[in-house]
py3Dmol code that shows the C-alpha trace and the ligand (Angstrom):
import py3Dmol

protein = """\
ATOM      1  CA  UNK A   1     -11.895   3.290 -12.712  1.00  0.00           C
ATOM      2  CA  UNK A   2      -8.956   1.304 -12.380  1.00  0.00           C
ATOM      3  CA  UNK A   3      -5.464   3.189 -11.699  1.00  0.00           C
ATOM      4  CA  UNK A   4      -2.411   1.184 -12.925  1.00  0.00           C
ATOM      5  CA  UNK A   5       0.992   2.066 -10.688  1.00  0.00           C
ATOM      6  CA  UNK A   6       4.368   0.135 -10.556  1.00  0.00           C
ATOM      7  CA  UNK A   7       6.898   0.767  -7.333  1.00  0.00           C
ATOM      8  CA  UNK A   8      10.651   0.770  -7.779  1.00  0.00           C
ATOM      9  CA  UNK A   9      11.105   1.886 -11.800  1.00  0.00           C
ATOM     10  CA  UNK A  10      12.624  -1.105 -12.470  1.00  0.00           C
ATOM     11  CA  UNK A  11      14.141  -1.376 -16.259  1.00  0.00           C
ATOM     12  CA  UNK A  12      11.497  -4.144 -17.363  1.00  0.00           C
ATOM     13  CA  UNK A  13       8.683  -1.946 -16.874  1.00  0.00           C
ATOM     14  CA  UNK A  14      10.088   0.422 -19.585  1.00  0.00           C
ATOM     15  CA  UNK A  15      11.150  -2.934 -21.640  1.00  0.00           C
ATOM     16  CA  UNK A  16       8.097  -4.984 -21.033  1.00  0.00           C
ATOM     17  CA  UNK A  17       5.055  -2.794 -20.037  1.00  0.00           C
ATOM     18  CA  UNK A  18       5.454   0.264 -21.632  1.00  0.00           C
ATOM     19  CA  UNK A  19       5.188  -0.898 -25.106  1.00  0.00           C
ATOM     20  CA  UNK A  20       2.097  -2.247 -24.282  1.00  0.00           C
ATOM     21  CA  UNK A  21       0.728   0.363 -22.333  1.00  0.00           C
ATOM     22  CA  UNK A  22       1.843   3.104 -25.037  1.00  0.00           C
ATOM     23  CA  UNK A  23      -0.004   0.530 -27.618  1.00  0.00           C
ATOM     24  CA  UNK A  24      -3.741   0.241 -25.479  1.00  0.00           C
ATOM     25  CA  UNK A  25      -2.927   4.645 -24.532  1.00  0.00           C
ATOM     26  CA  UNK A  26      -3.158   3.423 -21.172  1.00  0.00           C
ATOM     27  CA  UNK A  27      -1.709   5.809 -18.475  1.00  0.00           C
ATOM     28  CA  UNK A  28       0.139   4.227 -15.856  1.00  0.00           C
ATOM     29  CA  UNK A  29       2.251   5.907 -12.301  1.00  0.00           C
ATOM     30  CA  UNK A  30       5.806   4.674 -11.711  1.00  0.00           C
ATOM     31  CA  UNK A  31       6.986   5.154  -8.233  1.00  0.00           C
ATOM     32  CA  UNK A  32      10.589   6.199  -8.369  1.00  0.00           C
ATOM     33  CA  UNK A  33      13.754   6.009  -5.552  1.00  0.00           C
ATOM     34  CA  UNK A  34      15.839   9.073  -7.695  1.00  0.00           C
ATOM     35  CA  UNK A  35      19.086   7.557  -5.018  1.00  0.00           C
ATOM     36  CA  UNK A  36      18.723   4.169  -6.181  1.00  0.00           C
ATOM     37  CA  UNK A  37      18.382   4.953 -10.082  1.00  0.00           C
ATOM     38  CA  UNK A  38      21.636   7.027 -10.162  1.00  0.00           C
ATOM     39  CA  UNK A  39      23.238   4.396  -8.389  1.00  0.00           C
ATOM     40  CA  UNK A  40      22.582   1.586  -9.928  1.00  0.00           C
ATOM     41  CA  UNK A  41      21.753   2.040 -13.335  1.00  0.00           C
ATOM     42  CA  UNK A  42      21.366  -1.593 -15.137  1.00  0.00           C
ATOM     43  CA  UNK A  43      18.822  -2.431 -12.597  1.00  0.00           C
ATOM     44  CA  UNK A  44      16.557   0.873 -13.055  1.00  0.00           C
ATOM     45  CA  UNK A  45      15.308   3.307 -15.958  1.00  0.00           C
ATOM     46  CA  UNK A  46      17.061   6.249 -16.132  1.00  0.00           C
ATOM     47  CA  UNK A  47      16.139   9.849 -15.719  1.00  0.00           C
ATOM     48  CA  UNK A  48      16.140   9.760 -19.454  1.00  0.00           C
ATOM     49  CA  UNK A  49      13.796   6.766 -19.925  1.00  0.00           C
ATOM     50  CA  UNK A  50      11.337   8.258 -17.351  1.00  0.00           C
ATOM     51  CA  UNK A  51      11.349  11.358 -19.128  1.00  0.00           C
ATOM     52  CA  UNK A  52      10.388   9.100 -22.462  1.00  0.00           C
ATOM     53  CA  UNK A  53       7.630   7.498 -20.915  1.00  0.00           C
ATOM     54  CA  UNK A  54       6.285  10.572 -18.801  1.00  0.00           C
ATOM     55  CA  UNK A  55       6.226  12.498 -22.413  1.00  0.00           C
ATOM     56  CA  UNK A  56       4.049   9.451 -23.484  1.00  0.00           C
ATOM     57  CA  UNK A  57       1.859   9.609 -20.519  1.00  0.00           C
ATOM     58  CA  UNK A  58       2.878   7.825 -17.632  1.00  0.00           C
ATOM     59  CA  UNK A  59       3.353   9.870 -14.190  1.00  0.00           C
ATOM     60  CA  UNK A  60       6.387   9.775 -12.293  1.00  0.00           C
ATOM     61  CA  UNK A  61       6.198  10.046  -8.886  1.00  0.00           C
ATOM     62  CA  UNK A  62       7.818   9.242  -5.321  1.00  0.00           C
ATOM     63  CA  UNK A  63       8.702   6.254  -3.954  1.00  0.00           C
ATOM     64  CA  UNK A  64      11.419   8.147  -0.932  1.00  0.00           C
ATOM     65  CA  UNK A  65      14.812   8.395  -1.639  1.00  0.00           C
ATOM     66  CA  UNK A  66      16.599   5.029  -0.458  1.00  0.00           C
ATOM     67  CA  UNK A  67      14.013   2.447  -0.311  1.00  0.00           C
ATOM     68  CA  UNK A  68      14.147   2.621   3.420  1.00  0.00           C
ATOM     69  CA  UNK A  69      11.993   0.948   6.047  1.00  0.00           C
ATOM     70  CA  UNK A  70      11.135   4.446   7.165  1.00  0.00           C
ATOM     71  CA  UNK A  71       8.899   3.435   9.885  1.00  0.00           C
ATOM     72  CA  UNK A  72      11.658   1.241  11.702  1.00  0.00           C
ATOM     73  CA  UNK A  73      13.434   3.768  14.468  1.00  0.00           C
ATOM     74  CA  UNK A  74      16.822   3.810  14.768  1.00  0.00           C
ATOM     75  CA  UNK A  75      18.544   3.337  18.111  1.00  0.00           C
ATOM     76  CA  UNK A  76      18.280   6.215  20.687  1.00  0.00           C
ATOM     77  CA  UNK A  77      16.673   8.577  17.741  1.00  0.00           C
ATOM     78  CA  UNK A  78      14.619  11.076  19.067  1.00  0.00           C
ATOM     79  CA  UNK A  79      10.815  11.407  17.529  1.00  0.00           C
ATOM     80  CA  UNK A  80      12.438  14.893  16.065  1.00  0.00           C
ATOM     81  CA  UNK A  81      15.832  13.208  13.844  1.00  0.00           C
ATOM     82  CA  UNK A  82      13.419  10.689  12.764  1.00  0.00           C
ATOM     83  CA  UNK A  83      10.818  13.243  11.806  1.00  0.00           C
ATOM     84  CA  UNK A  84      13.759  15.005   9.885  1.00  0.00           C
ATOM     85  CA  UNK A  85      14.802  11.401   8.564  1.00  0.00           C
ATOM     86  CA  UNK A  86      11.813  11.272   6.927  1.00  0.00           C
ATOM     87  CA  UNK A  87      12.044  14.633   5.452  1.00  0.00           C
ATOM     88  CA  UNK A  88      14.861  13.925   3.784  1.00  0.00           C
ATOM     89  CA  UNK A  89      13.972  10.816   2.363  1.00  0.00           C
ATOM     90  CA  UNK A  90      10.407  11.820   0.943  1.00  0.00           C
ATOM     91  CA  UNK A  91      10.619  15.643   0.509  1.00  0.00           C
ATOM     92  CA  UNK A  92      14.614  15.578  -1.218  1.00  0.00           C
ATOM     93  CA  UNK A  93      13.286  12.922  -3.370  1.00  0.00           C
ATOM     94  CA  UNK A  94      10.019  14.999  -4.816  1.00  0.00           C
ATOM     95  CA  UNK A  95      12.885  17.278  -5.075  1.00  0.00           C
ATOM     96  CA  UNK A  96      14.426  15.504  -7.415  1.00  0.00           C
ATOM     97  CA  UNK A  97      11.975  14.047  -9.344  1.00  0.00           C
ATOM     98  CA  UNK A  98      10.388  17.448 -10.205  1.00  0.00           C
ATOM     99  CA  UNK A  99      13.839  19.230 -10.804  1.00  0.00           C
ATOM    100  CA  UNK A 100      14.224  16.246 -13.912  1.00  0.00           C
ATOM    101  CA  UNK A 101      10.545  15.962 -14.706  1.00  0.00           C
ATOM    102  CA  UNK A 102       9.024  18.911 -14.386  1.00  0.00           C
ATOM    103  CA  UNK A 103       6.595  19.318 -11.079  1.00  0.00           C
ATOM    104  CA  UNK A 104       5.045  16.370 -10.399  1.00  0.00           C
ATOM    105  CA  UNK A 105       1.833  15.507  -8.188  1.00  0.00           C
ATOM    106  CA  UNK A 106       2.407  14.877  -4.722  1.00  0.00           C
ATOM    107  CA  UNK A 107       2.335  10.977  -4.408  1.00  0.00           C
ATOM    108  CA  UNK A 108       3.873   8.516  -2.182  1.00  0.00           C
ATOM    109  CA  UNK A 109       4.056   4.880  -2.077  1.00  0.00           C
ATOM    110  CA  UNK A 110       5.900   3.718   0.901  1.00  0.00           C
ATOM    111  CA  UNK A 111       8.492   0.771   0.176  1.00  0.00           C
ATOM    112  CA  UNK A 112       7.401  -2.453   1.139  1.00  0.00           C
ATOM    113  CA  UNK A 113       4.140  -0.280   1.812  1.00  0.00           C
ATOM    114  CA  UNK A 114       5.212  -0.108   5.574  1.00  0.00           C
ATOM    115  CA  UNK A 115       3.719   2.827   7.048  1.00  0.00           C
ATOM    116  CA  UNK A 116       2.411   4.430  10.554  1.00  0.00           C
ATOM    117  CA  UNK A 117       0.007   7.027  11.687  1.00  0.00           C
ATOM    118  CA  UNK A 118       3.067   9.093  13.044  1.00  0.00           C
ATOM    119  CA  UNK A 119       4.308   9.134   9.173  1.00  0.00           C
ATOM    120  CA  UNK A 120       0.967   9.185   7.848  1.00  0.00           C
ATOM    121  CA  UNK A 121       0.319  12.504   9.601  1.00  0.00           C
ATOM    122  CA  UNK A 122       4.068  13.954   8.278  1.00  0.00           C
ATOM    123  CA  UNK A 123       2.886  12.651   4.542  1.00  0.00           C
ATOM    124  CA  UNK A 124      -0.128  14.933   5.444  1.00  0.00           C
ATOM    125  CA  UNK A 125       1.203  18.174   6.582  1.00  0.00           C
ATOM    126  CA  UNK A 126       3.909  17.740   3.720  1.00  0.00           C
ATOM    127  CA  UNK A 127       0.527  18.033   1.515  1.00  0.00           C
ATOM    128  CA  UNK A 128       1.238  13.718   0.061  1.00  0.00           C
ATOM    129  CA  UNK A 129      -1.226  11.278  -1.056  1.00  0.00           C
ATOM    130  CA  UNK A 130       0.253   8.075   0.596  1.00  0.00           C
ATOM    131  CA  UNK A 131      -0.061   4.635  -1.407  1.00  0.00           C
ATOM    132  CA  UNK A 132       0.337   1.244   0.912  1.00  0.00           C
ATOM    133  CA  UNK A 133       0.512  -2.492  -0.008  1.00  0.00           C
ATOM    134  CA  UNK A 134      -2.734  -3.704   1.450  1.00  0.00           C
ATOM    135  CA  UNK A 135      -5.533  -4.663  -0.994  1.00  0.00           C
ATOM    136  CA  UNK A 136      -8.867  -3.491  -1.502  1.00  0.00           C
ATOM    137  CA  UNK A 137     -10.849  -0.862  -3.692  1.00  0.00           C
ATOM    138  CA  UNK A 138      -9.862   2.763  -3.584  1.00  0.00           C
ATOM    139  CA  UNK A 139     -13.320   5.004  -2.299  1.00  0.00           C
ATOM    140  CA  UNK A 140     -14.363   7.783  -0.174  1.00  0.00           C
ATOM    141  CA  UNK A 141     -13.751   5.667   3.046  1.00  0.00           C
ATOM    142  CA  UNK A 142      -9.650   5.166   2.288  1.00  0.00           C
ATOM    143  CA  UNK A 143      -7.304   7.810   4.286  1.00  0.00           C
ATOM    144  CA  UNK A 144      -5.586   9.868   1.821  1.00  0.00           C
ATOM    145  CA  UNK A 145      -2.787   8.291   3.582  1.00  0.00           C
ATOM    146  CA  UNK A 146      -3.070   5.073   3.727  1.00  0.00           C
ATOM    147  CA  UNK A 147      -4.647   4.092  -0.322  1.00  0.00           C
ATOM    148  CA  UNK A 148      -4.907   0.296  -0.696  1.00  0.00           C
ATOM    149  CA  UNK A 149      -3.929  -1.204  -3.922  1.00  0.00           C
ATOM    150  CA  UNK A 150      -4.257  -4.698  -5.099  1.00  0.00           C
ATOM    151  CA  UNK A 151      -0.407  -6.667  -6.360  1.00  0.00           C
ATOM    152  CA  UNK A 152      -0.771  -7.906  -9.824  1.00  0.00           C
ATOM    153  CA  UNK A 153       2.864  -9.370  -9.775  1.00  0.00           C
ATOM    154  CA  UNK A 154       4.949 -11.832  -9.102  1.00  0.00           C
ATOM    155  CA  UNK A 155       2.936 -14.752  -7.190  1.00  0.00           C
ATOM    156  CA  UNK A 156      -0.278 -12.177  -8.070  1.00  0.00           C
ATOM    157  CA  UNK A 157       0.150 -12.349 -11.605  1.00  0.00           C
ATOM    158  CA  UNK A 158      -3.102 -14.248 -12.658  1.00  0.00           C
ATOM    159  CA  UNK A 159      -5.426 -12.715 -14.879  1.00  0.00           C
ATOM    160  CA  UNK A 160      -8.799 -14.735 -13.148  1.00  0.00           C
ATOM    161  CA  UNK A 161      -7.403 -13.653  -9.652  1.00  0.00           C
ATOM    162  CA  UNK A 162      -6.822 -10.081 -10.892  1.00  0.00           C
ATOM    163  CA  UNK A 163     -10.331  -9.940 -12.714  1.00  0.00           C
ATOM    164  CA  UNK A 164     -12.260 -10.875  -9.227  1.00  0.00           C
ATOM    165  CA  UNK A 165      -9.646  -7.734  -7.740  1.00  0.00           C
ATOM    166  CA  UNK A 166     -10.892  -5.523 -10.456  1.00  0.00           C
ATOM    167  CA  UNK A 167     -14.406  -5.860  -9.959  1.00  0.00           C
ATOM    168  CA  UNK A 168     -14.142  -5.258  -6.499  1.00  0.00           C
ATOM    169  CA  UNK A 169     -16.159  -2.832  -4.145  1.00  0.00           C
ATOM    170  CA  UNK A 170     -15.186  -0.763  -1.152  1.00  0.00           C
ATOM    171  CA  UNK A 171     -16.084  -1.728   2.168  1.00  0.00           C
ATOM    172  CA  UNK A 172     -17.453   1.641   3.898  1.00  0.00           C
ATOM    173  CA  UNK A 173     -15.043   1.414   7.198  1.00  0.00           C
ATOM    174  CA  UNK A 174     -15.328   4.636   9.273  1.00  0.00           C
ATOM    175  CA  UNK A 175     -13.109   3.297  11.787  1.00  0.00           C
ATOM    176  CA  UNK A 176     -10.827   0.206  12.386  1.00  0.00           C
ATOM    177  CA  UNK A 177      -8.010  -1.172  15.007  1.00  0.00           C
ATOM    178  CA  UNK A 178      -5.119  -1.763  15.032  1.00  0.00           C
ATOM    179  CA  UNK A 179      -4.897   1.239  13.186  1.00  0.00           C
ATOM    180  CA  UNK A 180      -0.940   0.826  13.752  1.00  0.00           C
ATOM    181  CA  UNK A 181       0.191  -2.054  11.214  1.00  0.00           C
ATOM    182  CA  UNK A 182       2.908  -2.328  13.788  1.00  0.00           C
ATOM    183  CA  UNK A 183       1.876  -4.709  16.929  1.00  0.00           C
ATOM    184  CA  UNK A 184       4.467  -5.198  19.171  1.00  0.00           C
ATOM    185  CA  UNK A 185       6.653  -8.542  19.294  1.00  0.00           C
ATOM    186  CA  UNK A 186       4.440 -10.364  21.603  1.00  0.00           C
ATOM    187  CA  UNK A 187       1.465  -9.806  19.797  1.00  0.00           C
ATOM    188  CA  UNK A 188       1.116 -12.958  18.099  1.00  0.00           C
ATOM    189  CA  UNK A 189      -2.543 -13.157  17.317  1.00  0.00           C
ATOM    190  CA  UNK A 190      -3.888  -9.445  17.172  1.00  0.00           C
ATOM    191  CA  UNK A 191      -7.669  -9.026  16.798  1.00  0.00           C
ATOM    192  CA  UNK A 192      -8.715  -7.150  13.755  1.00  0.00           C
ATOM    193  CA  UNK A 193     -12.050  -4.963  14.734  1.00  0.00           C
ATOM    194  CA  UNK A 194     -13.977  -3.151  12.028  1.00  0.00           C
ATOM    195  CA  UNK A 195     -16.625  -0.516  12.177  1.00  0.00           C
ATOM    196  CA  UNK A 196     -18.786  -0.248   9.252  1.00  0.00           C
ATOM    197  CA  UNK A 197     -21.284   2.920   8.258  1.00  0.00           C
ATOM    198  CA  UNK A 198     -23.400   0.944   6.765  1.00  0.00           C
ATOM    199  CA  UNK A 199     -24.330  -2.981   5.107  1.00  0.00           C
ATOM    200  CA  UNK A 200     -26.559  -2.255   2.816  1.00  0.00           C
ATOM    201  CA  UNK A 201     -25.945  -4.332  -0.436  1.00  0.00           C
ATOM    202  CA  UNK A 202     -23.907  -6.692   2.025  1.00  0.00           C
ATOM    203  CA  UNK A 203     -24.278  -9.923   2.733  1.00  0.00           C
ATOM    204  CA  UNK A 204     -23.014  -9.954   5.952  1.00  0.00           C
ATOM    205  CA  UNK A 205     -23.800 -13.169   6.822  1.00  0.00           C
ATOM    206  CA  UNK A 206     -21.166 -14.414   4.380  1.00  0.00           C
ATOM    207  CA  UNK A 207     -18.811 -12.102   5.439  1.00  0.00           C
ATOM    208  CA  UNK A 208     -15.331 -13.710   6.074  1.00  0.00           C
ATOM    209  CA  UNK A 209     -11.335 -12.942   6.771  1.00  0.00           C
ATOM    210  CA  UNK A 210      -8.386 -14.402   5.385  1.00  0.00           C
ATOM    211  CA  UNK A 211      -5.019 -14.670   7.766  1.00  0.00           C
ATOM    212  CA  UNK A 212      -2.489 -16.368   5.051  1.00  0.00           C
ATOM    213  CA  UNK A 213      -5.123 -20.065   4.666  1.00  0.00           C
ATOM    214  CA  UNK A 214      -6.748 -19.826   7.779  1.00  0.00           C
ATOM    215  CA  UNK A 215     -10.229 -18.338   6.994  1.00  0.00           C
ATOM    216  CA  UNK A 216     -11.717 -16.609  10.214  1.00  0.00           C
ATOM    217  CA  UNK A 217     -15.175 -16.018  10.824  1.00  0.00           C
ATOM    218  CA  UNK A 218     -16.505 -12.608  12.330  1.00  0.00           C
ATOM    219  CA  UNK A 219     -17.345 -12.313  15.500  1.00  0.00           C
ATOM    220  CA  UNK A 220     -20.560  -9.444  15.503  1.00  0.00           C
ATOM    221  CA  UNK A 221     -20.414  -6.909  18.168  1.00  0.00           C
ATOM    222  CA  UNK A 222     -23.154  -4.963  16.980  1.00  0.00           C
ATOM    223  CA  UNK A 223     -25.067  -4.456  13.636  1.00  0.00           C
ATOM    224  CA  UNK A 224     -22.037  -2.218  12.304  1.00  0.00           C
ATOM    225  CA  UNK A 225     -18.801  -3.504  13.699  1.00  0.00           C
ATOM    226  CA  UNK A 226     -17.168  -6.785  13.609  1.00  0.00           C
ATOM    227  CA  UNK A 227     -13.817  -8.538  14.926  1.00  0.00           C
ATOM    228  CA  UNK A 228     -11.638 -11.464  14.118  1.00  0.00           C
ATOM    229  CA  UNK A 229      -8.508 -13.167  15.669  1.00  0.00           C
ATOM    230  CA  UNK A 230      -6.491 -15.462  14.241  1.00  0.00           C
ATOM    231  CA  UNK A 231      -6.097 -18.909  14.872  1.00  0.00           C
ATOM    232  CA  UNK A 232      -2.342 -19.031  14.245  1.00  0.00           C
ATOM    233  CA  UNK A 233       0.517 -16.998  14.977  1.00  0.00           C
ATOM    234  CA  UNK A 234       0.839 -14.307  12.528  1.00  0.00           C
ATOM    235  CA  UNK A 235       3.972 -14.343  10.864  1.00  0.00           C
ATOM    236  CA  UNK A 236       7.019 -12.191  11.408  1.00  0.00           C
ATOM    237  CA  UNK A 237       7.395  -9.252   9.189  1.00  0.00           C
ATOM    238  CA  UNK A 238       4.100  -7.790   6.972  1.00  0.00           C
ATOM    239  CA  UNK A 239       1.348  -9.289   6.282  1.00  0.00           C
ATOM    240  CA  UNK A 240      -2.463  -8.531   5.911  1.00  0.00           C
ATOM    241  CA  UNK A 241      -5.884  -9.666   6.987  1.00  0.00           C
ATOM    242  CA  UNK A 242      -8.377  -9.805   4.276  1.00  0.00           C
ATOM    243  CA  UNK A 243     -12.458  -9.382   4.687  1.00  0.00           C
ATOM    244  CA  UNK A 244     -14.553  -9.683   1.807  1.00  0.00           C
ATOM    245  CA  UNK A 245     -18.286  -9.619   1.537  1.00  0.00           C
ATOM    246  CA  UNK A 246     -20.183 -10.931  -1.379  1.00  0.00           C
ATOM    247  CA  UNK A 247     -22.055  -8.196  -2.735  1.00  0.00           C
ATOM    248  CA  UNK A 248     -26.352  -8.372  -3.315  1.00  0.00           C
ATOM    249  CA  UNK A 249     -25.100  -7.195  -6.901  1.00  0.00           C
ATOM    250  CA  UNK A 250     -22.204  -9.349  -7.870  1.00  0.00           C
ATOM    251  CA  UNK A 251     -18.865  -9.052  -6.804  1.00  0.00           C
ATOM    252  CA  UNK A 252     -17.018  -8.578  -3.252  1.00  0.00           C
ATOM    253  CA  UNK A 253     -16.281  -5.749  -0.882  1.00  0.00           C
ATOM    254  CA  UNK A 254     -13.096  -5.878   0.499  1.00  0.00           C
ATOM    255  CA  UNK A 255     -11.179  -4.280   3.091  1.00  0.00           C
ATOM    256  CA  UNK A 256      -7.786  -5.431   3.798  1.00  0.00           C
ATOM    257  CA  UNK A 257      -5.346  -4.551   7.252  1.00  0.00           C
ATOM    258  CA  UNK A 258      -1.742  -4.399   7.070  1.00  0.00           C
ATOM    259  CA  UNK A 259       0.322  -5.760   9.914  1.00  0.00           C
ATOM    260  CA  UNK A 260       3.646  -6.285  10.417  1.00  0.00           C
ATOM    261  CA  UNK A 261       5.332  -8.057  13.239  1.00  0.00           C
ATOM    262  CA  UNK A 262       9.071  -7.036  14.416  1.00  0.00           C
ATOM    263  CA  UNK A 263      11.308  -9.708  16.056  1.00  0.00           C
ATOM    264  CA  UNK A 264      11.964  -9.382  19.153  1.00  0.00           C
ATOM    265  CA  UNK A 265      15.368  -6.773  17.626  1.00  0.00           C
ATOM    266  CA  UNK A 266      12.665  -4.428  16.295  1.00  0.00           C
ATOM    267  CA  UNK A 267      13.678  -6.115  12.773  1.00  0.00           C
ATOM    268  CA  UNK A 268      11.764  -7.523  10.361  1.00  0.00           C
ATOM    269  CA  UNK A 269      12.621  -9.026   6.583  1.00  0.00           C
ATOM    270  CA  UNK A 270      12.503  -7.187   3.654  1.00  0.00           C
TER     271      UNK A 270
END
"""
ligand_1 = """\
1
ZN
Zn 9.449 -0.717 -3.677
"""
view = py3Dmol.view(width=600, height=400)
view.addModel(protein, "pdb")
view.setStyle({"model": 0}, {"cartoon": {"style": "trace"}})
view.addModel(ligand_1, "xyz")
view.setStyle({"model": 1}, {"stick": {}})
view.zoomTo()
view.show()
C-alpha cells in the first residue's frame, strides 16, 4: 500500500497534481497551515479549493497553524507555555480545518518534520497520528508518532529512485538511540544504535548506513542490535542516517534516523 501526502497546500498541487490524481482516482492527504493560507493566498489553495479536492477525494489534514519550528524553545519558556504553544498551534489548527471541512482525521505532519519525544507524547494524549520527514516503509514497528515517509520532490523527484523507495520493506526496530533527533551542539558525530526483533529475510551482512556520501559500516553488538558513527561532522540543521538491508526476496529494508543539529544559538536553518 502506498499512501500519497503533500505538506504545505501549496497552489501547484491543486494546478499540477490534482488533475492527475482525480484522472488515475487516486486519493491523496494534503497537510494544511489554515494561518498561512488566509494569509497569503497566491502562494496556497484556498479553503475553497481544498473543499474541491476533499469532495473529490483527497483528505485534508494538519500541518500546525504557522509553520513553526515547534520543537525549538523559546527563551526563558517554561516546559508549561511551550506545552500550551503547542496547543495552540496543532489543536486551533484541527480547529479550523474541521470547522471548513467537515471533521477531519486526526493527522499531523510536523513542518520541516522536526519533532521530539516531549511533543510526540502531547501529539499522543491530544489523540494525533504524527507524520515526520525521515524515510523508510510505514509497518507495525513505526511510533504512531513518529511515521516515516519517503520525499518524492524537489532533488527526490526521480521516478527509478522513487521505484527502489516504493518497493521498500520495514526494518523491525523495537528500540533505537538517539531517540531525540535533537543532539546537542557539540555532538558532532552521534552514534546511531539500532535494536532489531528479528533478521530473518535479512542479509545482514550487507547491511549498511548512509550519513549524506559517507557510507558507514555497522558495527555488531550482538545478533540483534547494531551501531554506526559517522566519519564526518554531521551537518548543522536536519538531516538523517539511512540503513538499508538487501532483502533474501528482493528489495531493501530501511530504517532511517532524523537528526538535527542546533548552532551553538539553539538555531538551526529552515
Ligand atoms: Zn511544510
Amino acid at each position: 500500500t502506498v499512501v500519497i501526502t503533500f505538506d504545505d497546500g501549496y497552489d501547484n498541487v491543486f494546478e499540477n497534481a490534482h488533475p492527475i490524481l482525480t484522472e488515475y482516482d487516486y486519493p491523496y492527504a494534503v497537510f494544511v497551515n489554515p494561518d498561512l493560507l488566509e494569509a497569503h493566498p497566491s502562494a496556497y489553495m484556498s479553503w475553497q479549493e481544498l473543499k474541491t479536492i476533499d469532495a473529490e477525494g483527497a483528505t485534508i489534514v494538519n500541518h500546525g497553524q504557522t509553520h513553526a519550528h515547534l520543537i525549538r524553545r523559546k527563551d526563558n519558556e517554561s516546559e508549561a507555555q511551550w506545552q500550551a504553544r503547542m496547543k495552540q498551534d496543532v489543536v486551533s489548527a484541527q480547529q479550523a480545518i474541521d470547522a471548513q471541512l467537515g471533521e477531519q482525521p486526526k493527522y499531523f505532519a510536523y513542518p520541516y518534520g522536526e519533532y521530539s519525544p516531549a511533543l510526540e507524547k502531547l501529539l499522543k494524549d491530544w489523540g494525533f497520528k504524527g507524520f515526520a520527514q525521515h524515510s523508510g516503509a510505514w509497518s507495525q514497528w513505526s511510533p504512531t508518532t513518529a511515521i516515516p515517509r519517503f520525499p518524492a520532490s524537489g532533488r527526490y523527484a526521480n521516478l527509478e529512485t522513487l521505484a527502489v523507495k516504493l518497493n521498500s520493506l520495514p526494518m523491525p526496530v523495537t528500540h533505537y538511540t538517539p531517540a531525540d533527533p535533537l543532539v546537542s551542539h557539540s555532538e558532532t558525530r552521534p552514534t546511531v544504535t539500532v535494536e532489531l526483533s528479528k533478521t530473518e529475510g535479512m542479509n545482514t551482512n550487507a547491511l549498511r548506513c548512509f550519513a549524506g556520501s559517507d557510507v558507514l559500516e555497522p558495527h555488531w553488538d550482538s545478533e540483534m542490535q547494531f551501531s554506526v558513527t559517522p566519519k564526518n561532522d554531521i551537518p548543522m540543521g536536519r538531516s538523517r542516517i539511512n540503513c538499508t538491508a538487501p532483502s533474501t526476496s528482493g528489495g531493501y529494508h530501511w530504517f532511517s534516523v532524523a537528526l538535527i543539529r542546533p548552532d551553538s544559538q539553539g538555531n538551526w536553518p529552515d
